[in-house]
PDB file of N, CA, C, O and CB in Angstrom:
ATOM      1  N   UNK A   1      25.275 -22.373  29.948  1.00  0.00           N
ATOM      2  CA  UNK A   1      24.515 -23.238  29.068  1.00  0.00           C
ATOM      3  C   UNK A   1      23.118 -22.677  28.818  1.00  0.00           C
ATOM      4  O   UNK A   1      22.713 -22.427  27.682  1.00  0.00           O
ATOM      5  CB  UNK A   1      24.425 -24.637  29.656  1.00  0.00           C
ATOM      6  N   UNK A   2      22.360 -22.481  29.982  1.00  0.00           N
ATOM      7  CA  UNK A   2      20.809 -21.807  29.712  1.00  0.00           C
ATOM      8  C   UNK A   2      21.210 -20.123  28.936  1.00  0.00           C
ATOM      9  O   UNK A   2      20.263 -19.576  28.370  1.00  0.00           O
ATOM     10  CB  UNK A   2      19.750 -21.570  31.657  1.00  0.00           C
ATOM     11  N   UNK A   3      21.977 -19.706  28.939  1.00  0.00           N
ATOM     12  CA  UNK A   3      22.353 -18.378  27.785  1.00  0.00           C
ATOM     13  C   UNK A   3      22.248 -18.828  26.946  1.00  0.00           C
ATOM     14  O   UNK A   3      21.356 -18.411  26.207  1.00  0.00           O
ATOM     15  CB  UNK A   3      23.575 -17.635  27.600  1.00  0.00           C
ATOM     16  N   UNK A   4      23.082 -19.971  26.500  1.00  0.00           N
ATOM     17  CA  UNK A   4      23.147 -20.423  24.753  1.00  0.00           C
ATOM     18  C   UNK A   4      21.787 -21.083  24.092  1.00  0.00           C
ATOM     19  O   UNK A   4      21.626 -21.093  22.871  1.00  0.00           O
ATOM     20  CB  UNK A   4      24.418 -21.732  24.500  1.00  0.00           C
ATOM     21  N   UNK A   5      21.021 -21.521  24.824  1.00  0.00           N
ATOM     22  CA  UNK A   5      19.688 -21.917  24.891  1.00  0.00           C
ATOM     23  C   UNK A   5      18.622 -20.977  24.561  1.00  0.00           C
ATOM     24  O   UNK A   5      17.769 -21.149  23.690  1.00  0.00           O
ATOM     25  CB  UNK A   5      19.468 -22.351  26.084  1.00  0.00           C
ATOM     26  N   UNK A   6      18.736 -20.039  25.276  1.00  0.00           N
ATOM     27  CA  UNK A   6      18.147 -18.330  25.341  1.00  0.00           C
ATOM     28  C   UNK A   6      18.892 -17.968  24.063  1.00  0.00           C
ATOM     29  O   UNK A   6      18.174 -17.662  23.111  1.00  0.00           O
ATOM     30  CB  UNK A   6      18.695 -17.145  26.935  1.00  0.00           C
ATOM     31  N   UNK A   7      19.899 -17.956  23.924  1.00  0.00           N
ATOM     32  CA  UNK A   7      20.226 -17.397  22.348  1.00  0.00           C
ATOM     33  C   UNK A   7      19.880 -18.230  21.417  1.00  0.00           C
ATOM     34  O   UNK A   7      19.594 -17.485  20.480  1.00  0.00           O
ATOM     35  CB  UNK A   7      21.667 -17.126  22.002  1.00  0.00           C
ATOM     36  N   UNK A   8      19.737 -19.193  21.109  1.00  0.00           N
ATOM     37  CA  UNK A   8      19.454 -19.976  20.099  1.00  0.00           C
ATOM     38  C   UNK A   8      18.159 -19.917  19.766  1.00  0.00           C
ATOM     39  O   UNK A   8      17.878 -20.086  18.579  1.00  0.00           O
ATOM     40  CB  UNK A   8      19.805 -21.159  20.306  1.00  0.00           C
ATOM     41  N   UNK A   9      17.246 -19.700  20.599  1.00  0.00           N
ATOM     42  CA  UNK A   9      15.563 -19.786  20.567  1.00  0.00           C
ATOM     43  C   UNK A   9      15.469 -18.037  19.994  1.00  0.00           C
ATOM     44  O   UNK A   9      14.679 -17.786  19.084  1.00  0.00           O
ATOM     45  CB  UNK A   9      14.597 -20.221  22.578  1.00  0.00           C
ATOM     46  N   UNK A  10      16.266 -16.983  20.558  1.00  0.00           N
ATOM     47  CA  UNK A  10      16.146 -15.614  20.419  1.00  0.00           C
ATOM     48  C   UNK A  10      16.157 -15.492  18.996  1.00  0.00           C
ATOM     49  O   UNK A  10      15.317 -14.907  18.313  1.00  0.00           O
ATOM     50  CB  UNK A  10      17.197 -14.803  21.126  1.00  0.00           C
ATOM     51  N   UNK A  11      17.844 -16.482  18.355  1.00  0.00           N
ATOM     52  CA  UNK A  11      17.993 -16.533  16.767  1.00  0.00           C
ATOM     53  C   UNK A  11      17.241 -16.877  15.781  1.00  0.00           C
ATOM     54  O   UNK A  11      17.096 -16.320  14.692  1.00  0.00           O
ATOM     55  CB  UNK A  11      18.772 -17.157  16.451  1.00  0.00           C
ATOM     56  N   UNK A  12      16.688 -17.968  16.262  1.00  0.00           N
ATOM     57  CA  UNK A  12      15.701 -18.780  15.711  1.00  0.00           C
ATOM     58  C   UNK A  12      14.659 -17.956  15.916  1.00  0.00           C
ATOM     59  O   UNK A  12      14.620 -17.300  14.875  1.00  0.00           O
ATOM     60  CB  UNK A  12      15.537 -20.140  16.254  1.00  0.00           C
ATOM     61  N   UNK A  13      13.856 -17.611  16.564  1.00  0.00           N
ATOM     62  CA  UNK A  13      12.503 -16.650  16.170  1.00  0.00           C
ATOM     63  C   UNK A  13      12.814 -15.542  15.426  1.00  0.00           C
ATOM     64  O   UNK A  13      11.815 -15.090  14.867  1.00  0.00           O
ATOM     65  CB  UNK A  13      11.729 -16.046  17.396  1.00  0.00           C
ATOM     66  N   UNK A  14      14.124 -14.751  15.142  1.00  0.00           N
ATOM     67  CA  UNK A  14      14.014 -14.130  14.479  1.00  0.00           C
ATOM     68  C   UNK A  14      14.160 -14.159  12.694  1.00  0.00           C
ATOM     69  O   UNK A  14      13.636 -13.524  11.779  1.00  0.00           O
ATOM     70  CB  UNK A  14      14.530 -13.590  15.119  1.00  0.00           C
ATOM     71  N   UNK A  15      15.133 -15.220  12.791  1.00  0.00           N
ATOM     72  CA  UNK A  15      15.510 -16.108  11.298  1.00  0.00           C
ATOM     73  C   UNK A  15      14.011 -16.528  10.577  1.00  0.00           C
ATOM     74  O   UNK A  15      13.939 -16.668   9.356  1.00  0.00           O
ATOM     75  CB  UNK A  15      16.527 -17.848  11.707  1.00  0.00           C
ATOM     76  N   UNK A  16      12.601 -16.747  11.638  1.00  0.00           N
ATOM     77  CA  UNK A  16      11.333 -17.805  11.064  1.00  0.00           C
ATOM     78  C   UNK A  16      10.619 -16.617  10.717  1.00  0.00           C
ATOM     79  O   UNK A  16      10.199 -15.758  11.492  1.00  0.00           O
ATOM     80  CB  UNK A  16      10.386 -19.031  12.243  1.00  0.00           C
ATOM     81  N   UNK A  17      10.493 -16.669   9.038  1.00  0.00           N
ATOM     82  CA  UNK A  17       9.854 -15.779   8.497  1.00  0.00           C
ATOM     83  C   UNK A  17       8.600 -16.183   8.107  1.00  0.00           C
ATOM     84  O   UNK A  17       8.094 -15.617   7.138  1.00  0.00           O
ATOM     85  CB  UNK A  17      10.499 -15.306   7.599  1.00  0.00           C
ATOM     86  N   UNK A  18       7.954 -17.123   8.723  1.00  0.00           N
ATOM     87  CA  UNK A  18       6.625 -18.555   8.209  1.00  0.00           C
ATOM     88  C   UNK A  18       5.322 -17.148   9.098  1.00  0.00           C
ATOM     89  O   UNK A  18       5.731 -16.573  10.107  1.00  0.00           O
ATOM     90  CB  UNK A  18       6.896 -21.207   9.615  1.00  0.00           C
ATOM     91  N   UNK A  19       4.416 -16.936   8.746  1.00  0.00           N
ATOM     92  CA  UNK A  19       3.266 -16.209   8.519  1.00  0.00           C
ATOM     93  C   UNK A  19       3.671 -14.820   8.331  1.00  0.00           C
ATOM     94  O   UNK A  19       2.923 -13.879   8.597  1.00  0.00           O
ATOM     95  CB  UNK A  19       2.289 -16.369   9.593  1.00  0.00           C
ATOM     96  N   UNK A  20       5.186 -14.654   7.744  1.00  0.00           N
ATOM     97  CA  UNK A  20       4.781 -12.692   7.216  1.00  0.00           C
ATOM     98  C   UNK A  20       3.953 -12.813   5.793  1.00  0.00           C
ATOM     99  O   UNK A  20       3.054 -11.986   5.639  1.00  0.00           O
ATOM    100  CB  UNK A  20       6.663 -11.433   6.710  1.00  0.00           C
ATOM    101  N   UNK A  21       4.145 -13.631   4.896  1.00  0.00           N
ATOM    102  CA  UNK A  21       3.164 -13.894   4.214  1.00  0.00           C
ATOM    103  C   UNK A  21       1.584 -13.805   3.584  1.00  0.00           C
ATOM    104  O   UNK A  21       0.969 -13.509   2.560  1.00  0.00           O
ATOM    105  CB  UNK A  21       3.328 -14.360   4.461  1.00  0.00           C
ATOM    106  N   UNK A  22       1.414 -14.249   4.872  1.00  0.00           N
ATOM    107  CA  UNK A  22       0.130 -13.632   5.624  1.00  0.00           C
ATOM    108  C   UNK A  22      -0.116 -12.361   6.245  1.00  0.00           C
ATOM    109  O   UNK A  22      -1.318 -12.165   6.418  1.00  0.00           O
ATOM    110  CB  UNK A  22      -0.132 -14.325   6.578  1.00  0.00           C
ATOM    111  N   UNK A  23       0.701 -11.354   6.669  1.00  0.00           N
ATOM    112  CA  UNK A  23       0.253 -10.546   7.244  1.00  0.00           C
ATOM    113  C   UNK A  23       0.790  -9.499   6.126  1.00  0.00           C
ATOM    114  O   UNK A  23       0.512  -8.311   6.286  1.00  0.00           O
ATOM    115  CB  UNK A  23       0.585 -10.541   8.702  1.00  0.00           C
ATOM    116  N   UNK A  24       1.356  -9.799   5.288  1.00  0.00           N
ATOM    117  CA  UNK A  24       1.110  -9.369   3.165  1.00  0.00           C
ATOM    118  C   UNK A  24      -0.114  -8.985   2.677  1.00  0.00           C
ATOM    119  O   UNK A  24      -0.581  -7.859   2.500  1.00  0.00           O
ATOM    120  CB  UNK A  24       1.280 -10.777   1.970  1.00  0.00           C
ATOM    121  N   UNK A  25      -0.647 -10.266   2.452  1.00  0.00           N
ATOM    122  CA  UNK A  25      -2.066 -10.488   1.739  1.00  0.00           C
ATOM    123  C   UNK A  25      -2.436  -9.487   3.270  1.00  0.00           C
ATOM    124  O   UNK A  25      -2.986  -8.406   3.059  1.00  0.00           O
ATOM    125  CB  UNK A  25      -2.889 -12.575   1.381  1.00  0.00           C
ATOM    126  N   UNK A  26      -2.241  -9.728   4.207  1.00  0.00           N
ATOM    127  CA  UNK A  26      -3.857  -9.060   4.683  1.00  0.00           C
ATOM    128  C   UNK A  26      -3.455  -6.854   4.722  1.00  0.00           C
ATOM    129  O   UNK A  26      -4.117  -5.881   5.083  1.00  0.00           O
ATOM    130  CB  UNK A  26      -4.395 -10.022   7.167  1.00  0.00           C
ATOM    131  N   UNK A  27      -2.170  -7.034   4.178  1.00  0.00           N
ATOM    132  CA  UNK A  27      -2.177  -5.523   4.012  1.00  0.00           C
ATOM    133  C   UNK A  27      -2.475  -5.205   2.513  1.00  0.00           C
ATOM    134  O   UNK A  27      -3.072  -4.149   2.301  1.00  0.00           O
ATOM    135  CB  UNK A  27      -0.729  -4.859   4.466  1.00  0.00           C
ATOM    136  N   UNK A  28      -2.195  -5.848   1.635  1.00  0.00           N
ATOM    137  CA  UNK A  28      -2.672  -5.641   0.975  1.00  0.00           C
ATOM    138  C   UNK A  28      -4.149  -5.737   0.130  1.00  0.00           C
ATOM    139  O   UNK A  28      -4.510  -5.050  -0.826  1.00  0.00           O
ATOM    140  CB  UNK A  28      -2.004  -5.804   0.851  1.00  0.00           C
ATOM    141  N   UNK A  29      -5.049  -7.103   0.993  1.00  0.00           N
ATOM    142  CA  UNK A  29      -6.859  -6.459   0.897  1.00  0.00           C
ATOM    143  C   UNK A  29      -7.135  -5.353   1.583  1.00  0.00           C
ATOM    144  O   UNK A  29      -8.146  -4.805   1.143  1.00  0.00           O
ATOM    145  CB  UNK A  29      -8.057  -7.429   1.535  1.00  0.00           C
ATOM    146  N   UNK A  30      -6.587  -4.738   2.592  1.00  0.00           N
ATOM    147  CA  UNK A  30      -6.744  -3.426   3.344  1.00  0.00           C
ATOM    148  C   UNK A  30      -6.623  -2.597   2.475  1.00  0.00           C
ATOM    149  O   UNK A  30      -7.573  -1.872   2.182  1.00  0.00           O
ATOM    150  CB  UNK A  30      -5.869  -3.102   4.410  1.00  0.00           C
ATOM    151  N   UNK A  31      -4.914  -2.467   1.589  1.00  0.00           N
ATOM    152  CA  UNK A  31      -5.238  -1.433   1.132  1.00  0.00           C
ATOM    153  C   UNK A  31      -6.098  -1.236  -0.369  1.00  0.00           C
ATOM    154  O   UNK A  31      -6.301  -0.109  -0.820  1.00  0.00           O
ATOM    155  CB  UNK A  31      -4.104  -0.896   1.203  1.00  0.00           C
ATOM    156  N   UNK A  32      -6.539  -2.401  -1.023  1.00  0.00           N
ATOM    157  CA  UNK A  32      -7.686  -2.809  -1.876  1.00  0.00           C
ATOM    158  C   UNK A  32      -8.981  -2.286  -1.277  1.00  0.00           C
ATOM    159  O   UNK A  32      -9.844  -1.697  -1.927  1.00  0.00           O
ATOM    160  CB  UNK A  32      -7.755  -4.367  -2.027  1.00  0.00           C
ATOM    161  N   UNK A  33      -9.024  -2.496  -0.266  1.00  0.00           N
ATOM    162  CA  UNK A  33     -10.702  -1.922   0.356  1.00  0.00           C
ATOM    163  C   UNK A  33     -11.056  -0.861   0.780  1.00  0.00           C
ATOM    164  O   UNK A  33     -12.194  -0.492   1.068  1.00  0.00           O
ATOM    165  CB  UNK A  33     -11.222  -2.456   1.399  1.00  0.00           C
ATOM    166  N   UNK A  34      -9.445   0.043   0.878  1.00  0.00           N
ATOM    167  CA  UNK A  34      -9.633   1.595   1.127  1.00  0.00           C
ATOM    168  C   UNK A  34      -9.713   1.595  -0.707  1.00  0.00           C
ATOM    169  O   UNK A  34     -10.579   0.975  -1.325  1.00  0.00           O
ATOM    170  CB  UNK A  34      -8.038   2.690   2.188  1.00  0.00           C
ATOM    171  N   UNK A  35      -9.012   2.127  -1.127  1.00  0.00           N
ATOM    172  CA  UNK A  35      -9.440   2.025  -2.448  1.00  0.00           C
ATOM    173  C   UNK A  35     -10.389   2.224  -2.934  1.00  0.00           C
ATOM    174  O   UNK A  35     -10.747   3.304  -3.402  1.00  0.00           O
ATOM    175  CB  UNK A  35      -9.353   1.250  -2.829  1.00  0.00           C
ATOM    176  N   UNK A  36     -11.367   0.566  -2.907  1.00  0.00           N
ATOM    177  CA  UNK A  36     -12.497   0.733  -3.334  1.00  0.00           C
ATOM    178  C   UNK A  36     -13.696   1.310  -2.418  1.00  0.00           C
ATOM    179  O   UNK A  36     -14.862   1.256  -2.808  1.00  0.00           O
ATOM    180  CB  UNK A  36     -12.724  -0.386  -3.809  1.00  0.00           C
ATOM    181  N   UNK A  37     -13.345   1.843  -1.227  1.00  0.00           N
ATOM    182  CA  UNK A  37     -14.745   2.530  -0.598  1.00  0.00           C
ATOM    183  C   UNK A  37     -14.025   3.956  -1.043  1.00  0.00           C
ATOM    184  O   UNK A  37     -14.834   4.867  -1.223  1.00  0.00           O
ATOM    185  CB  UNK A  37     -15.228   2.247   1.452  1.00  0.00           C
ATOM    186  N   UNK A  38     -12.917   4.223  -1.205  1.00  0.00           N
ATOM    187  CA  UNK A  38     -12.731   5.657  -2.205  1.00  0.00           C
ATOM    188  C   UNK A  38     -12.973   5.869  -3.095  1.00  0.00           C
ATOM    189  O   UNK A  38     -12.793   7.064  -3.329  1.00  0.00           O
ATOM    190  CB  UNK A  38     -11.874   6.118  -2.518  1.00  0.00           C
ATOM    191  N   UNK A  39     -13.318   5.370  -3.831  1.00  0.00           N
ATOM    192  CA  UNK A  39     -13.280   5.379  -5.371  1.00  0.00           C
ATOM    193  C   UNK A  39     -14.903   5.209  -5.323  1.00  0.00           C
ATOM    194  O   UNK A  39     -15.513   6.120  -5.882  1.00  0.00           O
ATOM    195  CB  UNK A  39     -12.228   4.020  -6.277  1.00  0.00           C
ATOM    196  N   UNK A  40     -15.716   4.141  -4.716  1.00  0.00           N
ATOM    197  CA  UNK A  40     -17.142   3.994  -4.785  1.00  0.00           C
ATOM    198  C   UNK A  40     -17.951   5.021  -3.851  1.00  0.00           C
ATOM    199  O   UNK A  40     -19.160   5.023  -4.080  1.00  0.00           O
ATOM    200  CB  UNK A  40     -17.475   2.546  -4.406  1.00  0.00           C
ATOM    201  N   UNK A  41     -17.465   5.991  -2.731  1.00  0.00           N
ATOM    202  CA  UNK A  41     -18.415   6.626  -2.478  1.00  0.00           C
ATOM    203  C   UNK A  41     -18.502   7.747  -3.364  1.00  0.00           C
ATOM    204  O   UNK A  41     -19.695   8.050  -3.376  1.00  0.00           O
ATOM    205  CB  UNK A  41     -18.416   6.883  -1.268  1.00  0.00           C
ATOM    206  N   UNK A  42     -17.746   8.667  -4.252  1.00  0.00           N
ATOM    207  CA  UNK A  42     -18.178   9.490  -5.012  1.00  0.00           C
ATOM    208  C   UNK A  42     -19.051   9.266  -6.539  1.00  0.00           C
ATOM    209  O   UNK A  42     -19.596  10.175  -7.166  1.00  0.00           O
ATOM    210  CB  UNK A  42     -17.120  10.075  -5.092  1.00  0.00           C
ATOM    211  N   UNK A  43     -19.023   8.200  -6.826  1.00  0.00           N
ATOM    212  CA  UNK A  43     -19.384   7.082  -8.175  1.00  0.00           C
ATOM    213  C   UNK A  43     -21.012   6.995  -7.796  1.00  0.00           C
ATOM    214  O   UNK A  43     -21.934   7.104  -8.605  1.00  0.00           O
ATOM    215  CB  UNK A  43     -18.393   5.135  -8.104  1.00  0.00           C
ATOM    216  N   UNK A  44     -21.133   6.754  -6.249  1.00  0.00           N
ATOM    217  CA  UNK A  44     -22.684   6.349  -5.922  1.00  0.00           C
ATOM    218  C   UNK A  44     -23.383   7.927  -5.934  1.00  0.00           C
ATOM    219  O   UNK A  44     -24.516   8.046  -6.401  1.00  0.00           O
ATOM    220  CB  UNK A  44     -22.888   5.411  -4.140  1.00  0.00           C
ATOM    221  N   UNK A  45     -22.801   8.886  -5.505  1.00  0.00           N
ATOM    222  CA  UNK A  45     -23.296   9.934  -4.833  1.00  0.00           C
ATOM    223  C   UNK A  45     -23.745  10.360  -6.638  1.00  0.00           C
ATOM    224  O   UNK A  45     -24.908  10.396  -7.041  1.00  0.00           O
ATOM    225  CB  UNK A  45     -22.065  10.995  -3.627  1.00  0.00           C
ATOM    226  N   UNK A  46     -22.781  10.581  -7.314  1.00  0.00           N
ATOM    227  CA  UNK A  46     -22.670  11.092  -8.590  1.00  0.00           C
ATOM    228  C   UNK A  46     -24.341  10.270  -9.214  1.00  0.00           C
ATOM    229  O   UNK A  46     -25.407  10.814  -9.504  1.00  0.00           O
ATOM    230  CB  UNK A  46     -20.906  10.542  -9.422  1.00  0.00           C
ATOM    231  N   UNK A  47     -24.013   9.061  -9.229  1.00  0.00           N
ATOM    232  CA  UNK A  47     -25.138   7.814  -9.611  1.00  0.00           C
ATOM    233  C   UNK A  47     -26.598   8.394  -8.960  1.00  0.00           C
ATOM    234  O   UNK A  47     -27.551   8.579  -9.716  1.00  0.00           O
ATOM    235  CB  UNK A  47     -24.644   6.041  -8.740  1.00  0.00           C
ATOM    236  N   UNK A  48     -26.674   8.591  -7.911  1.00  0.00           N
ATOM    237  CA  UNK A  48     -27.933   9.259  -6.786  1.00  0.00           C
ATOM    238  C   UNK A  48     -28.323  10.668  -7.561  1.00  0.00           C
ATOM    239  O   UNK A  48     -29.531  10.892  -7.636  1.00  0.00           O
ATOM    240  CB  UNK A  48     -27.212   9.701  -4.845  1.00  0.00           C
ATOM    241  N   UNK A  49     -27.562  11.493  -8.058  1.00  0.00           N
ATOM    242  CA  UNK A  49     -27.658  12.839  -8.646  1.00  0.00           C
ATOM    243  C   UNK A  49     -28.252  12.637  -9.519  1.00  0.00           C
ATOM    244  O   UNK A  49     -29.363  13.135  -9.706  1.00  0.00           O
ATOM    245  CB  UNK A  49     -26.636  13.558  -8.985  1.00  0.00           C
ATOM    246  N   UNK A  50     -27.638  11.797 -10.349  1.00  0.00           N
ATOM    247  CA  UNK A  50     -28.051  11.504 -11.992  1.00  0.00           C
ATOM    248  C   UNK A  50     -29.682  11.078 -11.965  1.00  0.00           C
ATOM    249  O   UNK A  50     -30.521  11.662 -12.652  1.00  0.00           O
ATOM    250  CB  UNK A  50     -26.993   9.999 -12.763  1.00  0.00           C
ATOM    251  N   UNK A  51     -30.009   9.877 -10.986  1.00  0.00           N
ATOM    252  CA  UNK A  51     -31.311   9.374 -10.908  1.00  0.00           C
ATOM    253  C   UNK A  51     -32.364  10.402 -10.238  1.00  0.00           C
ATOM    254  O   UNK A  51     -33.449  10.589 -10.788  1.00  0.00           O
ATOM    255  CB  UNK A  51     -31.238   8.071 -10.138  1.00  0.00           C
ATOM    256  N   UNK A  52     -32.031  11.043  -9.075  1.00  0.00           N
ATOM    257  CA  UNK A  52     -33.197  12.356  -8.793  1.00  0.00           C
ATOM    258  C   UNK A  52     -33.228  13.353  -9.827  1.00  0.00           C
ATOM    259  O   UNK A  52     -34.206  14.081  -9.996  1.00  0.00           O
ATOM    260  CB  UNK A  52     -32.888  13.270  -7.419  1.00  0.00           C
ATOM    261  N   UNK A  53     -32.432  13.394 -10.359  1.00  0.00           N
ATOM    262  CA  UNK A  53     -32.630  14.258 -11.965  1.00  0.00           C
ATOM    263  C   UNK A  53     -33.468  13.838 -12.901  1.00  0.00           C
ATOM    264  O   UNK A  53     -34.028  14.550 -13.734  1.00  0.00           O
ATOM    265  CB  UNK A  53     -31.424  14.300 -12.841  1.00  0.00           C
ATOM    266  N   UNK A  54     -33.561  12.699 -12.776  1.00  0.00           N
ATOM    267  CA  UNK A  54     -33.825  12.026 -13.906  1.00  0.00           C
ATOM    268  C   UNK A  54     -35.409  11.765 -12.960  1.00  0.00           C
ATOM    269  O   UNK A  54     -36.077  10.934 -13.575  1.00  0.00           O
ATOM    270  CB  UNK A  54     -32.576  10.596 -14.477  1.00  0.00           C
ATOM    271  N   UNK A  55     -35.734  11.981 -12.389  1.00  0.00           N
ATOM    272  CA  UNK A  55     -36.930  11.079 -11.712  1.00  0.00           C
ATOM    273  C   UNK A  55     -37.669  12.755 -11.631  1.00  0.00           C
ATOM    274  O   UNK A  55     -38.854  12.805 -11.960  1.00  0.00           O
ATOM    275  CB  UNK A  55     -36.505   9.896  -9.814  1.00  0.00           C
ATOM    276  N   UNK A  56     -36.951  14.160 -11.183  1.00  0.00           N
ATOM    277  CA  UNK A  56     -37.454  15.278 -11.144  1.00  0.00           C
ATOM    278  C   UNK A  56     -38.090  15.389 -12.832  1.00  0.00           C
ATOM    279  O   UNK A  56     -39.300  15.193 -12.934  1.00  0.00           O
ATOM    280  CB  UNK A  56     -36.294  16.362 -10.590  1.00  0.00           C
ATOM    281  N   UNK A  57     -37.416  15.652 -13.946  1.00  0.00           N
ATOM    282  CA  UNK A  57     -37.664  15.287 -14.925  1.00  0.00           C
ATOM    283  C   UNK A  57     -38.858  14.744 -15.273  1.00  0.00           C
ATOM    284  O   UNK A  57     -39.637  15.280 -16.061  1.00  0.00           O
ATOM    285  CB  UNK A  57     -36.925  14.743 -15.117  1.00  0.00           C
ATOM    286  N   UNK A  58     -39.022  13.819 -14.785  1.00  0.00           N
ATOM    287  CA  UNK A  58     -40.392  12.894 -15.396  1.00  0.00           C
ATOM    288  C   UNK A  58     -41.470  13.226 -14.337  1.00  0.00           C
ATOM    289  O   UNK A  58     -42.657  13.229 -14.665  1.00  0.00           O
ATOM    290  CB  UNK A  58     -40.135  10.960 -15.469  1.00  0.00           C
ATOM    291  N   UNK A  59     -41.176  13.435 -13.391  1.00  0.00           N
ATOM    292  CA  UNK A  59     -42.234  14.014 -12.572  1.00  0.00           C
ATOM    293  C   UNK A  59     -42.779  15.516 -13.264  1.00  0.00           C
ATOM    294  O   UNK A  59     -43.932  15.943 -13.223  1.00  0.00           O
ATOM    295  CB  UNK A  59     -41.591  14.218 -10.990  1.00  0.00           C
ATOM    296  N   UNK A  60     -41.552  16.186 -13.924  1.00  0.00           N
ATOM    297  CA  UNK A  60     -42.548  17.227 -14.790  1.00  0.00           C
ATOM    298  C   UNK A  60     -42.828  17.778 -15.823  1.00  0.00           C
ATOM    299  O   UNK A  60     -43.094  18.944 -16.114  1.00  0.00           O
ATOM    300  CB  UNK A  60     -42.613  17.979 -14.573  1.00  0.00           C
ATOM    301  N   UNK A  61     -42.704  16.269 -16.724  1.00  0.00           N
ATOM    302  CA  UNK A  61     -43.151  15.770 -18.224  1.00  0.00           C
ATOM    303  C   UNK A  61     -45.052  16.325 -18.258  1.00  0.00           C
ATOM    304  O   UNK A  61     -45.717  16.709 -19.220  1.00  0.00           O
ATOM    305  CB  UNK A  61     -42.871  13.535 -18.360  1.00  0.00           C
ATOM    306  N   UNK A  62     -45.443  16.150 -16.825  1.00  0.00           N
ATOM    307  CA  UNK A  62     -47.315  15.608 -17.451  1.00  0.00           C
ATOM    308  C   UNK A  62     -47.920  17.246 -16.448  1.00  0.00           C
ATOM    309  O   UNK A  62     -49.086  17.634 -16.385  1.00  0.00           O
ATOM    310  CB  UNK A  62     -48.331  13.100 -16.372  1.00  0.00           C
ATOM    311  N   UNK A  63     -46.916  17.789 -15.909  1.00  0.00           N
ATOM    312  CA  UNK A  63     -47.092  18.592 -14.338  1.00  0.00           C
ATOM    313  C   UNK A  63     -48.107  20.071 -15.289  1.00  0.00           C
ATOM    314  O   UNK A  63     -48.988  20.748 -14.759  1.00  0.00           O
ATOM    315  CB  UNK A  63     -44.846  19.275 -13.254  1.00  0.00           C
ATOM    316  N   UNK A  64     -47.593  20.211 -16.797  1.00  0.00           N
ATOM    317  CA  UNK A  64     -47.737  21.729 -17.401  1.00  0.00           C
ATOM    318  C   UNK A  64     -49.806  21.366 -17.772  1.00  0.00           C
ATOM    319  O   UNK A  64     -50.369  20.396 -18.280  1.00  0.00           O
ATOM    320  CB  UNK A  64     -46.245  22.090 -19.405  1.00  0.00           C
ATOM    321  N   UNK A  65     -50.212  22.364 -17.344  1.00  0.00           N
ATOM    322  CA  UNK A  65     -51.828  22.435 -18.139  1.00  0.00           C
ATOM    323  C   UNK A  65     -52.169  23.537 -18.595  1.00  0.00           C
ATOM    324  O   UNK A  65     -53.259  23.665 -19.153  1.00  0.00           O
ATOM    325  CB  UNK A  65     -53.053  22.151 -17.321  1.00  0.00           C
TER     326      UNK A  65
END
């Protein structure tokens, strides 16, 4: 009797599919947030280039006498 008990609880936890759901969504903001720190650290670095260029530049607009 305590076997069939032990099997029934064994069946039953494996049949209860109630929070894979959840552990869905949370693979998929993971892989949303690799993503976007891939995609945004070369975008900033590029962005950083553009502005010390741009700031070297004007620093030597007035520099010539």
């Amino acid at each position: 009797m305590k076997l069939n008990v032990m099997t029934n609880a064994v069946m039953n936890f494996l049949r209860d599919e109630e929070g894979a759901s959840g552990i869905e969504y949370a693979l998929v903001a993971a892989m949303v947030a690799i993503g976007i720190v891939t995609f945004v650290t070369p975008v900033r670095e590029a962005i950083v280039t553009v502005f010390t260029q741009i700031q070297t530049e004007l620093g030597n607009v007035g520099g010539g006498s």
